[in-house]
N, C-alpha and C positions, 0 to 999 in steps of 0.2 A: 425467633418468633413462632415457627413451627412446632417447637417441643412446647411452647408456651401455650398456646392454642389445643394443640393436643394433650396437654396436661388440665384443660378446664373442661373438654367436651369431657374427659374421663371421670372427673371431679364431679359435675352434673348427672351425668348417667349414676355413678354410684351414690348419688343424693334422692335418688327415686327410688322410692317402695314399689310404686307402682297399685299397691293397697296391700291389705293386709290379710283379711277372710273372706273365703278360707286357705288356709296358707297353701295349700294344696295347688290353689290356682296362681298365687300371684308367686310362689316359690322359679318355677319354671320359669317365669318372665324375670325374675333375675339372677336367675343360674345361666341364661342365655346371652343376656347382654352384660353378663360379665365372661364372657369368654372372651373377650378382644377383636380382633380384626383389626385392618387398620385405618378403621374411622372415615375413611375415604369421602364419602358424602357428608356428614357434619363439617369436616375440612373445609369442601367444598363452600359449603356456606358460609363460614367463617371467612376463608379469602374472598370471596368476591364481595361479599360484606366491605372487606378491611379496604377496597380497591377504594372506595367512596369515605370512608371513617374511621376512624380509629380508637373506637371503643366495642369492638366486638365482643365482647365481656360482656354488654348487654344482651347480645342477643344468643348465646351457648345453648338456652333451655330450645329454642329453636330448631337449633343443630342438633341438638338430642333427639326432638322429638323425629326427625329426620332418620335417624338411627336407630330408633325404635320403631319407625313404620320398616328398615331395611331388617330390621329382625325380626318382624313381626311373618315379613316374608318368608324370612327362611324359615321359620316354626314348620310354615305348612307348608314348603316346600319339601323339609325331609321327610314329611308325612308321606306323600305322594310320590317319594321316590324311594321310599322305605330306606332313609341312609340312616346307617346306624351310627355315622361318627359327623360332628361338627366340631373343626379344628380343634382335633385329634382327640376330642370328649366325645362323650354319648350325647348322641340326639336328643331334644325333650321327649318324645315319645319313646326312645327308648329305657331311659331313665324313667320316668314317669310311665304316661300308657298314652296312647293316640286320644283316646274321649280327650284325657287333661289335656294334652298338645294342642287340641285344636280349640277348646275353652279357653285355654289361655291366650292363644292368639286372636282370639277375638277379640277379647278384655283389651289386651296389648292395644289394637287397632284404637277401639275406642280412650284409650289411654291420651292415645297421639292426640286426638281432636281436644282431649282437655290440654294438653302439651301447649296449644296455641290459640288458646281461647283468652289467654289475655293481650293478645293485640286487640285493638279497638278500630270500631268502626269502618269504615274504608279498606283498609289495610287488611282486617280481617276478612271478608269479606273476599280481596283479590286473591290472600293468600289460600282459603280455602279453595279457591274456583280452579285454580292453578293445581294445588293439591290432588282434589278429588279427579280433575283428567287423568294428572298422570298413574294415580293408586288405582285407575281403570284398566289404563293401559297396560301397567303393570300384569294384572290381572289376564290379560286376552293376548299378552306373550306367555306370558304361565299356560294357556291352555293350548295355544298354537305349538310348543314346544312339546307338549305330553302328546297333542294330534299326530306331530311327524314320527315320533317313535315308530308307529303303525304305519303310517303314509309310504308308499313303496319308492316315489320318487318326490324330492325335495329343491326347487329352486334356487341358485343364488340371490333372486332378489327376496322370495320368501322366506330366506335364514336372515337373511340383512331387516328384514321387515320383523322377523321375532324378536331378534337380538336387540332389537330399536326399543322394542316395546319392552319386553322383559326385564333389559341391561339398561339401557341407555339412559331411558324418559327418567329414571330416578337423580340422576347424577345432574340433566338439565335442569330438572326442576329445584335441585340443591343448590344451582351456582343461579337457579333465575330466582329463586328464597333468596339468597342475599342480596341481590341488587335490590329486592322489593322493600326489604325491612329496611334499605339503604336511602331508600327515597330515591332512585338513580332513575334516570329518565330511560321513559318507557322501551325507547328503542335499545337500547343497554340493557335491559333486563331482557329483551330476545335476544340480543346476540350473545348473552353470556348465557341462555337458554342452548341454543343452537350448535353453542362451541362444544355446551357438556353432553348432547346428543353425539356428536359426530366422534369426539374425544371415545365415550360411552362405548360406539360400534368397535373403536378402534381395538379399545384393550378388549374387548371380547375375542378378537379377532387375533389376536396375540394372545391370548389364553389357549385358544384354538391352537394356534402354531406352539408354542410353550411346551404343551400335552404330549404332546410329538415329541420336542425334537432340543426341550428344557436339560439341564445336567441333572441326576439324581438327586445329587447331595443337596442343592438349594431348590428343588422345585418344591418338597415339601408335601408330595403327594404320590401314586406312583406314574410316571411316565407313560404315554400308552393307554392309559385310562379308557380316554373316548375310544379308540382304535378296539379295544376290546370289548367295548361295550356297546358297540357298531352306531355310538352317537352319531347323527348326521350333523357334522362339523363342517364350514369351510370348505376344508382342505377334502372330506369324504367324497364332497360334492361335486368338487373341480376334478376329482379322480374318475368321478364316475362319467362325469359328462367327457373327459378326456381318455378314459381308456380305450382302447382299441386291443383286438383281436385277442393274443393268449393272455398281456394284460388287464384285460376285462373280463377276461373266463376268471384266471384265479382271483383277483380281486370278489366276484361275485362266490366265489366258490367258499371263500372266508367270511363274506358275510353272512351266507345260509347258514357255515357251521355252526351245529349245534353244542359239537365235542370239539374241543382243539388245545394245542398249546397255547398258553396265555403270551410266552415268549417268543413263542414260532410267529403267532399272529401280528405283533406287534412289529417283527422283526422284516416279516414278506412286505406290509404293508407299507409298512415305512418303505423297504427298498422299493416300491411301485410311486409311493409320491417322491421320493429324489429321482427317480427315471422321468418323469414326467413333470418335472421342475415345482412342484405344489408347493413349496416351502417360500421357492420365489415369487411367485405368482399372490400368496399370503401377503409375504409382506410389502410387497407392492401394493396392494387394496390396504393393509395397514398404514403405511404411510399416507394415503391417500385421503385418510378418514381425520388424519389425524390433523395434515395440510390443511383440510378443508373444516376442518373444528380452528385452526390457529387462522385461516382466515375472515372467520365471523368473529375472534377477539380483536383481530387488528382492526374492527370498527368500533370498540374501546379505548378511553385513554387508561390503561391500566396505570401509566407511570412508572415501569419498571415492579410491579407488583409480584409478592409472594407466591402468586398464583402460577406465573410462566413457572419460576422455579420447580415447584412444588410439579405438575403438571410435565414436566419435561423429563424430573426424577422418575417418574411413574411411568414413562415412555420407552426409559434407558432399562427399566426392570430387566433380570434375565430366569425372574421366579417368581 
């Protein structure tokens, strides 16, 4: 049922134009959402959808439109991070040019809103309200995240509060879209809200540890990434707040540099977060998030649903 499901959210996306003139603009918008990923949020909606009915088939244009607001973000995300590659193709803007990138992902946005314009009444009405929070929230992690770049010092509870906003509110609002269009009683459509927030922090938070400490060959990316690029991760943060004496010098001494080995860096840093247990301490608040996302579903009857599966796969990831 999961290739089946994933075989319609892909069916749908490649049944959109998205418009037509000038090709210029609407080219970009599906040179992008045909590059894959893997659909995670449309999924999302789909299972929690299927937990209440079992014609999810109706509602795929939904889950689309779901996956074009999550592409829509990343347009202008690599604008602002100047990334030249989106799994392992050229960025729109770099392919195209930043003007088009960011025209197109407006179009995009506004796309979505037609995407779900034919629920009716009620329905439409929740589903927007619900929508436009979380594509705010979204938004005010986007900028909290470019703040701390600059920011000298960075909190645990303030990475947790970005990565909420950023990462997380998209994935709640995907698994609280299916219980809506599900008809599922109100208190259900928050806890399957609240499951796909805490769920959200988690795998953020294993992305985090992954970056570190993932094998080569299946991460897909290179290793080390953040550690080089003095991202304030997690793991950067529990270093910082926990180093002590010549561990703190050169930890700080690597992040000032300006010139360094990209493998020397990666290499010190890592041996300062196994000295200082960071990997474990990770995946303790990983688990944590994740506990605490599986105990807002146990106040659902899912009935042995797709979802736990699906959800547990994605837990077990090791890339």
């Amino acid at each position: 049922m999961l290739v089946h499901y994933k075989n319609l959210i892909e069916s749908e996306i490649s049944r959109h134009s998205f418009g037509s003139q000038p090709k210029s603009l609407y080219e970009p918008i599906r040179y992008l959402m045909k590059l894959g990923g893997k659909r995670l949020r449309p999924m999302f909606v789909m299972l929690s959808y299927s937990i209440y009915k079992k014609d999810a088939e109706k509602i795929v244009s939904y889950a689309a439109a779901v996956e074009a607001f999550h592409n829509f973000t990343l347009m202008h995300d690599d604008i602002m991070d100047k990334a030249p590659l989106r799994r392992g193709k050229a960025t729109v803007h770099e392919k195209w040019n930043v003007n088009t990138a960011i025209l197109s992902g407006d179009v995009m946005l506004v796309r979505v809103y037609d995407m779900f314009l034919s629920l009716e009444g009620p329905k439409l009405n929740q589903v927007l309200r619900a929508f436009n929070q979380c594509a705010a929230e979204v938004c005010e992690g986007q900028q909290w995240d470019m703040e701390f770049e600059s920011k000298a010092k960075v909190t645990e509870a303030q990475y947790i509060e970005m990565i909420r906003l950023k990462t997380a509110v998209l994935l709640g609002f995907s698994l609280e879209l299916g219980a809506i269009l599900a008809d599922a009683p109100k208190a259900d459509q928050i806890a399957l809200r609240e499951f796909g927030v805490n769920i959200g922090i988690g795998f953020q938070l294993k992305d985090d540890l992954l970056d570190v400490y993932a094998d080569q060959k299946k991460f897909g990316k290179q290793v080390g990434g953040d550690i080089i690029s003095n991202k304030k991760t997690f793991l950067l943060i529990k270093a910082l707040e926990k180093a002590k004496g010549k561990q703190q010098k050169e930890l700080k001494e690597w992040l000032s540099a300006k010139k360094f080995n990209a493998k020397k860096k990666v290499a010190a840093i890592t041996g300062i977060y196994n000295s200082l247990g960071i990997a474990e301490q990770t995946e303790l608040k990983v688990n944590w998030y994740f506990e605490k996302g599986f105990d807002q579903l146990n106040e659902v009857d899912t009935n042995g649903s797709l979802l736990i599966d699906f959800t547990q796969e994605l837990m077990a990831r090791q890339a």
